[in-house]
C-alpha positions as CSV (number, residue, x, y, z in Angstrom):
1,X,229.6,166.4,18.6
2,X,228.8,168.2,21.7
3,X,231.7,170.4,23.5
4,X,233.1,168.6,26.2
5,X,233.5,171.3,28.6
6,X,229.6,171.8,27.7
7,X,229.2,168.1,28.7
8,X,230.9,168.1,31.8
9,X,229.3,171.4,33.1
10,X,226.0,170.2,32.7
11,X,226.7,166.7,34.4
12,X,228.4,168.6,37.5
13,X,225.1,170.9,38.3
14,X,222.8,167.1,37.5
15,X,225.0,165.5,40.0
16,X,224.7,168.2,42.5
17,X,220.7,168.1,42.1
18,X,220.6,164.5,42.6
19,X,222.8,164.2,45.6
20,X,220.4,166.8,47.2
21,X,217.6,164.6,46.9
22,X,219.9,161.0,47.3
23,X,217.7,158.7,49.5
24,X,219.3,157.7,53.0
25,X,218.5,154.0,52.2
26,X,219.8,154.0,48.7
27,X,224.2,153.2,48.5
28,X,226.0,156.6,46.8
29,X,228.3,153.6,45.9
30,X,228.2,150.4,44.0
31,X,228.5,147.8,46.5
32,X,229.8,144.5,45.3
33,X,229.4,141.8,48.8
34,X,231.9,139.1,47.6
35,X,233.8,141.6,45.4
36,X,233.8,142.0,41.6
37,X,234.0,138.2,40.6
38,X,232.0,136.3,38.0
39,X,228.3,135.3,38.7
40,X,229.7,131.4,38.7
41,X,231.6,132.4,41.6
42,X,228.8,133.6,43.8
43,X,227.0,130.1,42.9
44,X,230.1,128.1,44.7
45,X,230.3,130.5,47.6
46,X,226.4,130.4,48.3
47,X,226.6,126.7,47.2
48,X,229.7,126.2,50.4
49,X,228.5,128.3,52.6
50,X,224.6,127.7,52.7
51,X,224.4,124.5,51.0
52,X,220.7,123.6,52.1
53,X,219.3,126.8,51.3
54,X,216.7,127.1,48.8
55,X,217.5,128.7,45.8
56,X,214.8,127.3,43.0
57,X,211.2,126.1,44.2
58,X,209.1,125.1,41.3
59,X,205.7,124.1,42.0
60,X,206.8,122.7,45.0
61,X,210.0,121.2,43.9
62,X,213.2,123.0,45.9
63,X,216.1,122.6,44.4
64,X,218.9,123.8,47.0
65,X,222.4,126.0,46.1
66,X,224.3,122.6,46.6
67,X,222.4,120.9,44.3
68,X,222.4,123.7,41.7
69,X,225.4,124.1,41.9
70,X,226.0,120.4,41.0
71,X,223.3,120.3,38.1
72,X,224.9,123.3,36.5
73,X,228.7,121.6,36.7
74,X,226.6,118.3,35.2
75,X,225.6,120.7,32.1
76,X,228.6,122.2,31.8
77,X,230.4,118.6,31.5
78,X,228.0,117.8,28.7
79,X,228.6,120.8,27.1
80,X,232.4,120.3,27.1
81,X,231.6,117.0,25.9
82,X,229.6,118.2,22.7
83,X,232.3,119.8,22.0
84,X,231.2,123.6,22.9
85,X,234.7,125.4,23.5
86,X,235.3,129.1,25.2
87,X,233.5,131.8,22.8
88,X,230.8,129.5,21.2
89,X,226.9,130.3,21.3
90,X,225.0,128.1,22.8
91,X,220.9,128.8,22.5
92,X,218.6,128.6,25.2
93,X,215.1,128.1,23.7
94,X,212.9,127.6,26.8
95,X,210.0,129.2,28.7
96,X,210.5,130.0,32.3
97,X,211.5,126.8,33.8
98,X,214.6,125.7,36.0
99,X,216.4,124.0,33.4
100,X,216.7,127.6,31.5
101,X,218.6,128.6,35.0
102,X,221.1,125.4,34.8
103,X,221.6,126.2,31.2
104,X,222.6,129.6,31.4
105,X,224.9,128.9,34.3
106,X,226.1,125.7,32.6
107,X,226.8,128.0,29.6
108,X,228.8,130.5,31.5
109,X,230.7,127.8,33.5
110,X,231.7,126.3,29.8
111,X,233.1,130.1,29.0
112,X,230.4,129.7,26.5
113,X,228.1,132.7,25.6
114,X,224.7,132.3,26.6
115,X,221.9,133.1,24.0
116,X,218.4,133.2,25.4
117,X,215.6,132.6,22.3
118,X,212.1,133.7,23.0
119,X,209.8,130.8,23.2
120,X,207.0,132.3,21.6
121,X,208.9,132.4,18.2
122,X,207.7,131.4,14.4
123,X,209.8,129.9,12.2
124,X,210.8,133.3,10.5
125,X,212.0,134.5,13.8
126,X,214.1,131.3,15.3
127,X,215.7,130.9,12.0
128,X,216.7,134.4,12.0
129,X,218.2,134.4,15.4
130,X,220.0,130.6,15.8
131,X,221.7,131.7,12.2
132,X,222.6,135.4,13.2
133,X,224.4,134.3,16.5
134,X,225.5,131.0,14.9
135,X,224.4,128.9,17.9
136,X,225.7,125.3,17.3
137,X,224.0,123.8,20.6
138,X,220.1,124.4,21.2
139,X,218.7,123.3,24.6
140,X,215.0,123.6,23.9
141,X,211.9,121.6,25.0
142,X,210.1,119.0,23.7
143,X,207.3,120.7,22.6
144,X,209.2,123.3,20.8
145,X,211.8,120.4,19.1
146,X,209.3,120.1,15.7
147,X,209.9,123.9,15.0
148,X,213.9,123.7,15.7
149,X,213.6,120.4,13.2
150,X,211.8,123.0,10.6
151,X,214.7,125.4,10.2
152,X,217.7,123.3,11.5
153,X,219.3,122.8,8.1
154,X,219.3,126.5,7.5
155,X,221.4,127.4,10.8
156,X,225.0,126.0,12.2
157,X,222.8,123.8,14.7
158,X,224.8,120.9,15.2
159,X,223.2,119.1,18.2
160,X,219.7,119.4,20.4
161,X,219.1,119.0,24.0
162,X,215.5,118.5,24.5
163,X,214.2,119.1,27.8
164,X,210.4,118.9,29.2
165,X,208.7,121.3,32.1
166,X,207.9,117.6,32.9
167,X,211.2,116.8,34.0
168,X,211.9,119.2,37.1
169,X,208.2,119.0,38.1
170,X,207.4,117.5,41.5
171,X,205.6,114.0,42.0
172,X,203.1,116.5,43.8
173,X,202.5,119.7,43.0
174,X,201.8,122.3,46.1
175,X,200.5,125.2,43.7
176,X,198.5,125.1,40.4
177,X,200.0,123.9,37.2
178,X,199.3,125.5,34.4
179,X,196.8,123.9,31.6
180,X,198.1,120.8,30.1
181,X,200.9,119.6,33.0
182,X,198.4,118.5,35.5
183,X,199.5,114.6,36.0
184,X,202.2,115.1,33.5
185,X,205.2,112.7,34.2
186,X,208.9,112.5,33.1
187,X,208.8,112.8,29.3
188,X,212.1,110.7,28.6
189,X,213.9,113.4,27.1
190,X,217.8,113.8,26.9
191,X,218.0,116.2,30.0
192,X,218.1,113.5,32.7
193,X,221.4,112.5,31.0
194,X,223.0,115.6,30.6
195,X,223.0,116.5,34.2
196,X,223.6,113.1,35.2
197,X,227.2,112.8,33.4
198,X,230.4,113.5,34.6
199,X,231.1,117.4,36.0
200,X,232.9,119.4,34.1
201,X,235.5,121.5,34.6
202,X,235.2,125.5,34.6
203,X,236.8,127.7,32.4
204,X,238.6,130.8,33.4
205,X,236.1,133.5,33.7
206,X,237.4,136.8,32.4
207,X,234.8,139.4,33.7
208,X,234.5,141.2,30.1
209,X,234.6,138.2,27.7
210,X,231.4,137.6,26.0
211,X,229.0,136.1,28.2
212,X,225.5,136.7,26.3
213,X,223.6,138.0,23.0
214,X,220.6,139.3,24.2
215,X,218.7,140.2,21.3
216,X,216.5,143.4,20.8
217,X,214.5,144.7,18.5
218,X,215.7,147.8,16.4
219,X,214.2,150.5,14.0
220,X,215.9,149.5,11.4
221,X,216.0,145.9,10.1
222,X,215.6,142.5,12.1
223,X,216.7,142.1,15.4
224,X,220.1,142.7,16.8
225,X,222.2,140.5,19.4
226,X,223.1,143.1,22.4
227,X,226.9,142.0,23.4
228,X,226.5,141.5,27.3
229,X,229.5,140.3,29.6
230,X,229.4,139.3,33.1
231,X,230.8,142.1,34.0
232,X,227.6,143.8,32.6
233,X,225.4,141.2,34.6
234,X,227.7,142.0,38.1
235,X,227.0,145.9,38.0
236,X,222.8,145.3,37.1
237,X,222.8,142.8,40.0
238,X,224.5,144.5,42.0
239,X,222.6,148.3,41.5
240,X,219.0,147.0,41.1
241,X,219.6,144.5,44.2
242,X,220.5,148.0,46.3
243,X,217.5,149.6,44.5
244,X,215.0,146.6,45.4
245,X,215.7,147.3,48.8
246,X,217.7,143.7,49.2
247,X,220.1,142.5,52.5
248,X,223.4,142.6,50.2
249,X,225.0,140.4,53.0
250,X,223.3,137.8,52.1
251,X,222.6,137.1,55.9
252,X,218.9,137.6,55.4
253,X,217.8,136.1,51.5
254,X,215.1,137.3,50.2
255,X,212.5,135.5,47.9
256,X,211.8,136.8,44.5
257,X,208.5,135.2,42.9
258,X,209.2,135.2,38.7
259,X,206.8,134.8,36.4
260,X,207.9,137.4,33.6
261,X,210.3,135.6,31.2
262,X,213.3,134.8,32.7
263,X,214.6,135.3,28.3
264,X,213.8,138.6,29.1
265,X,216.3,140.7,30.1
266,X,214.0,142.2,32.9
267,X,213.2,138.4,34.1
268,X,217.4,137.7,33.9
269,X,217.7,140.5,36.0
270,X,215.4,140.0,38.9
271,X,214.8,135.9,38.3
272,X,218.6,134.6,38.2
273,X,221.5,137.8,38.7
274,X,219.8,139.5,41.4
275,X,219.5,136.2,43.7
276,X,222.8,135.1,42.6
277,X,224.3,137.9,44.3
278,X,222.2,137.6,47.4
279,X,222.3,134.4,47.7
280,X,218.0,135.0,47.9
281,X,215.8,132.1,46.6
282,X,213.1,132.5,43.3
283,X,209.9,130.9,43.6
284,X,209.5,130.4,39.5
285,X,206.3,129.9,37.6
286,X,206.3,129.2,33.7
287,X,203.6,131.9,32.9
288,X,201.0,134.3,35.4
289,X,198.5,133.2,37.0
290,X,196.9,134.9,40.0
291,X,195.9,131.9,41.7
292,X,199.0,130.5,42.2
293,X,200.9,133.8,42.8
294,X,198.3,134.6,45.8
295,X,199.2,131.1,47.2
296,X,203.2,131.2,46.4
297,X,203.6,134.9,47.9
298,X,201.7,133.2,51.7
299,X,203.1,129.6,51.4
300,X,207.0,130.7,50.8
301,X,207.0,134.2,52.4
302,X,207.8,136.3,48.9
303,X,209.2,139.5,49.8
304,X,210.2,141.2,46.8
305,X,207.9,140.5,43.1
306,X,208.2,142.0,39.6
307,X,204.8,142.3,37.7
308,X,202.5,145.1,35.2
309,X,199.6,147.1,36.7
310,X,197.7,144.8,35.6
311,X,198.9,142.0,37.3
312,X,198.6,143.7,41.1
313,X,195.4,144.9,39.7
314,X,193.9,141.4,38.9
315,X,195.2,140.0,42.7
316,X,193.2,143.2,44.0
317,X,190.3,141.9,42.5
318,X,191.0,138.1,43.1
319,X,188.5,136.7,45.1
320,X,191.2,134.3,47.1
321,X,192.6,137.6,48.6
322,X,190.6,138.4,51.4
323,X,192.1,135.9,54.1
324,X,195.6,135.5,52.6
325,X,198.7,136.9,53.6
326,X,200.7,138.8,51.6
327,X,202.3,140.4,54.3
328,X,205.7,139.0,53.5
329,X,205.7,141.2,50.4
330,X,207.6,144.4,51.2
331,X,209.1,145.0,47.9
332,X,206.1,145.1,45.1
333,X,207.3,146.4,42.1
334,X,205.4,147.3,39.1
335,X,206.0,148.3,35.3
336,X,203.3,150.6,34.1
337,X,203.2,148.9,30.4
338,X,199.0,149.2,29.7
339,X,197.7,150.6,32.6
340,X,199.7,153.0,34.6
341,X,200.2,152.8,38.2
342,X,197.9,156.0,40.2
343,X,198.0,157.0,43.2
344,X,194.5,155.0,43.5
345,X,195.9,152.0,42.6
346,X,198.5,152.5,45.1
347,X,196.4,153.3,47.9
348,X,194.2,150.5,47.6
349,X,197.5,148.0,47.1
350,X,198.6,149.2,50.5
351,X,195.5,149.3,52.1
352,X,194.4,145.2,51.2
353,X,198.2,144.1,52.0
354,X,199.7,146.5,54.6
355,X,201.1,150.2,54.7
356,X,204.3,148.9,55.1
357,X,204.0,147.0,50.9
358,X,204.2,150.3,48.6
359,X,203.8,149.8,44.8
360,X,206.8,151.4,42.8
361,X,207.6,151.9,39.1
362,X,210.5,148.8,38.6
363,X,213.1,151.2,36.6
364,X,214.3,152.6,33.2
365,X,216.2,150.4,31.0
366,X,216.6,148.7,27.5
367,X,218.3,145.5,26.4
368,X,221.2,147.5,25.2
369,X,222.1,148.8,28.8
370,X,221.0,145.6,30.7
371,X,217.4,147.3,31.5
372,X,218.0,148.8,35.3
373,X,219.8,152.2,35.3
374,X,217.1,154.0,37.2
375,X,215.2,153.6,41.1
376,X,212.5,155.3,42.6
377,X,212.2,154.3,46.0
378,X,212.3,157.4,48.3
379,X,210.3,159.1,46.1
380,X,206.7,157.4,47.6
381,X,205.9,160.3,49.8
382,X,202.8,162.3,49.0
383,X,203.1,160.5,45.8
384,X,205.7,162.4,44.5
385,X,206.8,159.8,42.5
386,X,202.7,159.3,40.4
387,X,201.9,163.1,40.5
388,X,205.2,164.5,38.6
389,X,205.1,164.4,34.5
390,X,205.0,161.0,33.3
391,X,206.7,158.6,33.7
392,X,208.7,159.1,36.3
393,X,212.0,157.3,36.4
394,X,213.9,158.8,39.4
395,X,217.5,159.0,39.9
396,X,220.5,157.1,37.9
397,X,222.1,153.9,40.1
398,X,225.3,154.9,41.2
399,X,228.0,154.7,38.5
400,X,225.3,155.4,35.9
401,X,224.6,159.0,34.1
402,X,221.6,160.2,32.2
403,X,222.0,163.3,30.1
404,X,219.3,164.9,28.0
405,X,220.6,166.2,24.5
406,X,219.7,166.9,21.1
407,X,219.5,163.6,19.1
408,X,222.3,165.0,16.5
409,X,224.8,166.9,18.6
410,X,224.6,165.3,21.5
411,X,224.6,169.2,23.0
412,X,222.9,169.0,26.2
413,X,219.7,170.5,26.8
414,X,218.7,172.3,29.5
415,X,216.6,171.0,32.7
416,X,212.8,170.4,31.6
417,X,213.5,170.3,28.2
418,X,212.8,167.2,26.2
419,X,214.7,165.6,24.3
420,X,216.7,162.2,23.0
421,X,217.9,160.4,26.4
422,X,221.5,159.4,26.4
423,X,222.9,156.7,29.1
424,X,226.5,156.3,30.3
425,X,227.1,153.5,32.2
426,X,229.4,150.5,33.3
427,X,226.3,147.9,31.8
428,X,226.3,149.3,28.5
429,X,226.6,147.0,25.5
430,X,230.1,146.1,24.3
431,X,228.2,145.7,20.8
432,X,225.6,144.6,18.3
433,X,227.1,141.2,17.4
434,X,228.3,141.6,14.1
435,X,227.0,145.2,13.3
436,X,229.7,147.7,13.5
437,X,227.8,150.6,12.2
438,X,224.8,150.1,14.1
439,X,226.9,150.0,16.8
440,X,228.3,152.9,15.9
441,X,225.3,154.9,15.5
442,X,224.1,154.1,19.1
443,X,227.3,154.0,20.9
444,X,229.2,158.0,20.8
445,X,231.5,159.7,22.2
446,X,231.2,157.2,25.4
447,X,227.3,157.2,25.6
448,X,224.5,155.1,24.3
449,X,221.8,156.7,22.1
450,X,218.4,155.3,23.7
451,X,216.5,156.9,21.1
452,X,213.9,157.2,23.9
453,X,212.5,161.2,24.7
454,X,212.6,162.5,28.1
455,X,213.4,165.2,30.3
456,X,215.9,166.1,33.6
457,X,214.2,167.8,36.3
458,X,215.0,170.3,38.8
459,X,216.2,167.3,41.5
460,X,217.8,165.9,38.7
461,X,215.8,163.1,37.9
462,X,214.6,161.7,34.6
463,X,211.3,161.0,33.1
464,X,210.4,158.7,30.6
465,X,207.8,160.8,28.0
466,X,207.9,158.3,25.2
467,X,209.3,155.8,22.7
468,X,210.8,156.7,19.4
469,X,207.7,156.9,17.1
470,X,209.0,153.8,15.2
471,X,208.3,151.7,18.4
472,X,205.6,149.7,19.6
473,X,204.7,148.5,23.3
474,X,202.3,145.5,22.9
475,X,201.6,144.7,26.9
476,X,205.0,145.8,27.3
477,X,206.6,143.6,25.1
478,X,208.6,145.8,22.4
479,X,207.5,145.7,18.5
480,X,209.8,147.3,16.0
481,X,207.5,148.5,12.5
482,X,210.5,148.0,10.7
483,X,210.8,144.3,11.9
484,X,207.5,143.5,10.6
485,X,207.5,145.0,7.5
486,X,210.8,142.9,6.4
487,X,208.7,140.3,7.9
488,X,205.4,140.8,5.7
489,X,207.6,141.5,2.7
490,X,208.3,137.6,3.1
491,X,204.7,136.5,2.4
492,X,204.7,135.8,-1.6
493,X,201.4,137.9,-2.7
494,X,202.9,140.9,-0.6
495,X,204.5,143.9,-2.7
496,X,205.3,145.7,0.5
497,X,203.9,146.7,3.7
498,X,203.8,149.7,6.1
499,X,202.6,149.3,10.1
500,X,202.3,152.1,12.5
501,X,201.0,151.9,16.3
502,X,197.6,151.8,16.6
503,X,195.8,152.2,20.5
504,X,194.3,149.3,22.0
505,X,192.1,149.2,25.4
506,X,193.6,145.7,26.3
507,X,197.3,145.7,25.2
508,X,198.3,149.7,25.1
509,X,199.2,149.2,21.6
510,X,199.4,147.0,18.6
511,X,200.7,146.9,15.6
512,X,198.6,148.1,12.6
513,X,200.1,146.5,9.0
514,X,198.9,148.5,5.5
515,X,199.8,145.7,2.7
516,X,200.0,146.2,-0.9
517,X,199.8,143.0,-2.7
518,X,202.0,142.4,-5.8
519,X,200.6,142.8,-9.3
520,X,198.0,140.3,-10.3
521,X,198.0,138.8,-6.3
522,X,194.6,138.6,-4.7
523,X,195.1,139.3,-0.5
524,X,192.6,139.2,1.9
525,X,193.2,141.2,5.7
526,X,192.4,137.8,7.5
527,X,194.5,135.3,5.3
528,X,197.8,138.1,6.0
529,X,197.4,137.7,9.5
530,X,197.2,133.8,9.4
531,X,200.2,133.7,7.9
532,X,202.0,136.2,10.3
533,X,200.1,134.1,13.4
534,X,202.6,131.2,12.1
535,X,205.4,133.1,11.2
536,X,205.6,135.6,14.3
537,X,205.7,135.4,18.0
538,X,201.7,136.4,19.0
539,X,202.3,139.8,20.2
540,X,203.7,140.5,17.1
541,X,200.9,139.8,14.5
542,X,198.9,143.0,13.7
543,X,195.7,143.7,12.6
544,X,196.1,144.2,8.7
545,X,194.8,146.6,6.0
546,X,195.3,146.0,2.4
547,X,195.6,149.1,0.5
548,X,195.9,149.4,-3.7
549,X,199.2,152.0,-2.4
550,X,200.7,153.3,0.0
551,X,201.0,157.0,0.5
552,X,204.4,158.2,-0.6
553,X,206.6,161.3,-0.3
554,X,207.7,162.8,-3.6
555,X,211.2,161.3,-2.5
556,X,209.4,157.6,-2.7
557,X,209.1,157.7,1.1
558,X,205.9,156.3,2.7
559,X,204.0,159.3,4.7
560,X,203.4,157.3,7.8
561,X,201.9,160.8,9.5
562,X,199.5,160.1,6.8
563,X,199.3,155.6,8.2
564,X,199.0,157.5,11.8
565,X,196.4,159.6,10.7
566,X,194.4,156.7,9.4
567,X,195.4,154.3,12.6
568,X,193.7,156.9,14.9
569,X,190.5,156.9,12.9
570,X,190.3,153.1,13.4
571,X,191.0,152.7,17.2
572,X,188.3,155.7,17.6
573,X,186.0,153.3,15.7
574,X,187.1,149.8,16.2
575,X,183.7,148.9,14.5
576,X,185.5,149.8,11.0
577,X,187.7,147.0,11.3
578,X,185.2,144.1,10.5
579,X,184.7,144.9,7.2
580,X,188.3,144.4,6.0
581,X,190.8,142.7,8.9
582,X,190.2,140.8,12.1
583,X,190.0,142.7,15.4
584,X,192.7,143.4,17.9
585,X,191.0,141.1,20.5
586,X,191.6,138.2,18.1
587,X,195.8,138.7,18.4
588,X,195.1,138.7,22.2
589,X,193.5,135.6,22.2
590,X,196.4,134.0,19.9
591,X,199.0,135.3,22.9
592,X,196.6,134.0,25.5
593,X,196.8,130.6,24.2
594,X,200.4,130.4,24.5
C-alpha cells in the first residue's frame, strides 16, 4: 500500500501542473444547472418548461420533451403493473432506437435498475448476462424475441416486451433507412400498449441507489455488471457536457447526432445523459451510415457528433460532401480506435467543413468509471494535442484524479514514467454486481485499478500508451482473451483454447484462438469459428488455429509470449492463414451484416 503522505505529495505538484495549463473555456468546477437531482428530474423540468422542443428525431420522426416525458411515465406504469418493484433488473435488449431511450427512463422512473444488453449477442452471451443480473423483465425487439425464447427457461425472465424499429418510424422517412425497414409498417408488437396504459407513478429517487449494471468485459472470467447510480450518470453528464463545449443553461440546446450504441456506455453518455442535462435534442440513427449522417448533420443543424477516424474519414471521402453544409458542426469529436487521428486528417477535416470544426480525441474512460474522466480541448493549437506521445488524453474533469503508480504498491511514480493508471473519481463504480473480490482487486485504498499503462507529463496531463496485454480492441469494441477461451472451452470437441491479439489492417486488432481438441475429437479451423459466429457477438469470433498442444510453462501455464510470437508471424503473412482457418476479412463481413 502506498504511503499516504507519498500520495498526497505527488497529487499536490500534478494539480499545480494542470492548473498552469487549465483552459479558460473549460469550468475548474463541476457545474450542475438545475442542481444535483436525478436525471428523471431534468426530463419534467425540460418537459415544463420547453415542452415543444425536440428532444428525439428519428428518421424524421420528432418526438418532443412533452411527449417523452409522457411515453416514459406510460412505461413506467406498465412496468409497475408487471409487477417490477424498487431494486429489480429490468433488461434492455435493443439496438439504438427511441424505445431503448423510454425504456431506460421508464426503468429509472420505476426505481428499477436499468440493464442495457448488447444486441449483437449469441446465445452463450444473453444467457450469461439476463441470469448474472437476474433480469425478470426483457424489453427486446421482435427480431431478437426467437433468441430470448432460446435461453428464457435458463434465466429468472418472467415476462417480454417486444418492440419493433417499425413502431417509432415515420409514415415518411426524411433520411435513409437502413436495409430491410424501407416501407416497413407497424409490426403489432406489445409496445403500442405499454405506452398507451395508464401513467405510473415515480418512485423516490435516491441519487446513489442502484440505477444500472453496465456490463464489461474483464481479464479474468465472463463479463462483469459495473454497479452505476445516477449519481454516477449526473457527474459524467455534467463533466463531459462542460468538456464538449455545451450551453449548460440550457438556453441554447444543442444537437447531438448518435449512431454508436446508445448500450454503450460511450453512446449513454453522449446519446441520452448529456442531452438530459441540456435539455439538447439527439438526432438517432440505428447503425452508421454516411449518407444519412451527411444529410442529418445539414437538415437538423448537428452541432456536436461522436464517431472513429474512420468514420470522419469516410464523410471526407463521401462524394455527397462537396455542396453540403456541415457548418453547424462545431464540436466533432473523434475516438482514435483503428486509425488514429493526425494532424493530416485534422487539417483536411477543417479545411472541407470550416476552421472553426476542429477534430478532437472524445476522452479516456472505461465502463467501470462511466467512460469520460478526461478532455482535450485547448490543447488544438499547433497540434499539441497529435504531436505529444500517444495517445494523448489531456487533463482529468474537475473532481477527477489520475495518478500513475506501480500496479502492486500503488507508490506513485514519477512524471514521464509509465506505468499502471489509477482513477479517483466521483463516477467510479460502486461495484461488480455480485463479485466482492473482484471488486476488491480493482477498487483500493479509494482508487480504481484501470489496469491500463500510461504516463503524467510535465503539464500534468495523461497519456494513454496501451491496454493490459490480456485485452483486445476489435474497431474499438473491447475483447477480453479470457472471455473467449471460457467461451471456446464450451464447444464439445474443444480440450482448451488459448487467444492472443493478433494486428489487422481493417479492425486494429482481432482475436487470434489456438484450440486443442479433446482426445479422439476431429476439429477443423473453419467448423470452430462457425460455431463461435453463433454463439458470440461478431466482433468477437476470431480466426482459429488448432494446435495438437499448447505451449506450457513448467508450472502448467500456457507461454502466450510464445501465442504472441506465433500471432505476429501470421498478420506479417496473412497468406498463411488459408491453409488452416478463415481470414480476418471473413469476421468483418459477419459484423457488417449485422
Amino acid at each position: 500500500m502506498a504511503d499516504n503522505a507519498r500520495v498526497e505529495e505527488y497529487l499536490a505538484d500534478v494539480r499545480a501542473r494542470q492548473q498552469r495549463v487549465w483552459p479558460a473555456s473549460m469550468p475548474r468546477e463541476v457545474v450542475y444547472p438545475l442542481g444535483q437531482r436525478p436525471l428523471t428530474d431534468h426530463l419534467r423540468h425540460w418537459a415544463r418548461g420547453h415542452p415543444d422542443r425536440v428532444a428525439i428525431t428519428f428518421y424524421g420522426e420528432q418526438i418532443t420533451y412533452a411527449a417523452l416525458e409522457d411515453l416514459t411515465a406510460r412505461l413506467c406504469g406498465w412496468l409497475q403493473r408487471s409487477g417490477v418493484r424498487p431494486g429489480d433488473r429490468v433488461g434492455v435488449f435493443l439496438p439504438n432506437c427511441p424505445q431503448f431511450i423510454v425504456a431506460m427512463l421508464g426503468i429509472l422512473r420505476a426505481g428499477a435498475v436499468h440493464v442495457p444488453v448488447n444486441p449483437m449477442f449469441r446465445e452463450y452471451e444473453l444467457r450469461h448476462e439476463l441470469a448474472d443480473a437476474g433480469v425478470e423483465i426483457l424489453i427486446t425487439l421482435d427480431t431478437l424475441r426467437p433468441l430470448v425464447e432460446a435461453v428464457r427457461s435458463e434465466t429468472a425472465v418472467r415476462s417480454v416486451l417486444v418492440t419493433g424499429l417499425a413502431d417509432m418510424l415515420p409514415s415518411d422517412p426524411v433520411l435513409p433507412l437502413p436495409s430491410g425497414l424501407a416501407g416497413a409498417g407497424p409490426t403489432g408488437t406489445g409496445w403500442g400498449q405499454a405506452v398507451g396504459g395508464a401513467r405510473g407513478q415515480d418512485e423516490p429517487a435516491d441519487l446513489d441507489a442502484l440505477a444500472a449494471l453496465n456490463y464489461t468485459g474483464g481479464t479474468t472470467g465472463l463479463p462483469k455488471g459495473c454497479e452505476h447510480s445516477q449519481r454516477h450518470m449526473l457527474y459524467t453528464a455534467a463533466t463531459a457536457a462542460a468538456a464538449s463545449g455545451m450551453d449548460l443553461s440550457g438556453d441554447n440546446p444543442d444537437v447531438l447526432l448518435i449512431y454508436v450504441p446508445v448500450f454503450w456506455i460511450a453512446g449513454e453518455d453522449f446519446g441520452i445523459l448529456l442531452p438530459l442535462l441540456t435539455g439538447s435534442g439527439i438526432v438517432l440513427l440505428t447503425r452508421w451510415d454516411p449518407e444519412a449522417v451527411l444529410q442529418a448533420i445539414e437538415r437538423y443543424r448537428v452541432t456536436l457528433m461522436l464517431g472513429t477516424v474512420d468514420n470522419y474519414v469516410e464523410l471526407m471521402e463521401h462524394p455527397g460532401l462537396p455542396g453540403t453544409d456541415l457548418s453547424s458542426l462545431a464540436q466533432p469529436r473523434a475516438m482514435s480506435f483503428v486509425r488514429k487521428l493526425t494532424p493530416a486528417i485534422r487539417a483536411r477535416w477543417s479545411s472541407l467543413v470550416g476552421e472553426h470544426s476542429v477534430l478532437q480525441e472524445a476522452a479516456y474512460g472505461m465502463t467501470e468509471t462511466h467512460t469520460a474522466d478526461s478532455f482535450t480541448t485547448g490543447f488544438q493549437h499547433g497540434d499539441h494535442d497529435l504531436l505529444t506521445e500517444p495517445v494523448f488524453c489531456g487533463l482529468p474533469v474537475p473532481g477527477t484524479e489520475f495518478m500513475v503508480a506501480d500496479g502492486e504498491s500503488a507508490e506513485p511514480l514519477p512524471l514521464g514514467e509509465s506505468g499502471e493508471i489509477l482513477v479517483r473519481s466521483p463516477s467510479v463504480l460502486t461495484g461488480y454486481w455480485r463479485q466482492p473480490e473482484a471488486t476488491g482487486r480493482v477498487l483500493r485504498g479509494g482508487w480504481l485499478h484501470t489496469g491500463d499503462i500510461g504516463m503524467i507529463d510535465e503539464d500534468g496531463c495523461l497519456h494513454y500508451l496501451g491496454r493490459t496485454k490480456e485485452m483486445i480492441k476489435v474497431s474499438g469494441m473491447s475483447v477480453f482473451p479470457s472471455e473467449l477461451e471460457a467461451l471456446l472451452a464450451r464447444h464439445p470437441d474443444v480440450l482448451t483454447a488459448a487467444v492472443v491479439p493478433m494486428d489487422d489492417p481493417q479492425r486494429g486488432q482481432v482475436p487470434l484462438a489456438f484450440v486443442q481438441p479433446r482426445p479422439g475429437a476431429a476439429l477443423d479451423a473453419e467448423g470452430v469459428r462457425a460455431w463461435a459466429r453463433a454463439n458470440m457477438a461478431p466482433y468477437k469470433v476470431p480466426v482459429v488455429r488448432c494446435v495438437d498442444a499448447l505451449p506450457m510453462t513448467t508450472t502448467g501455464k500456457v507461454t502466450k509470449g510464445e501465442l504472441l510470437e506465433r500471432a505476429a508471424r501470421i498478420a506479417v503473412s496473412p497468406a498463411s492463414l488459408a491453409a488452416s482457418d478463415a481470414s480476418p476479412a471473413a469476421a468483418d463481413a459477419d459484423e457488417k451484416d449485422r
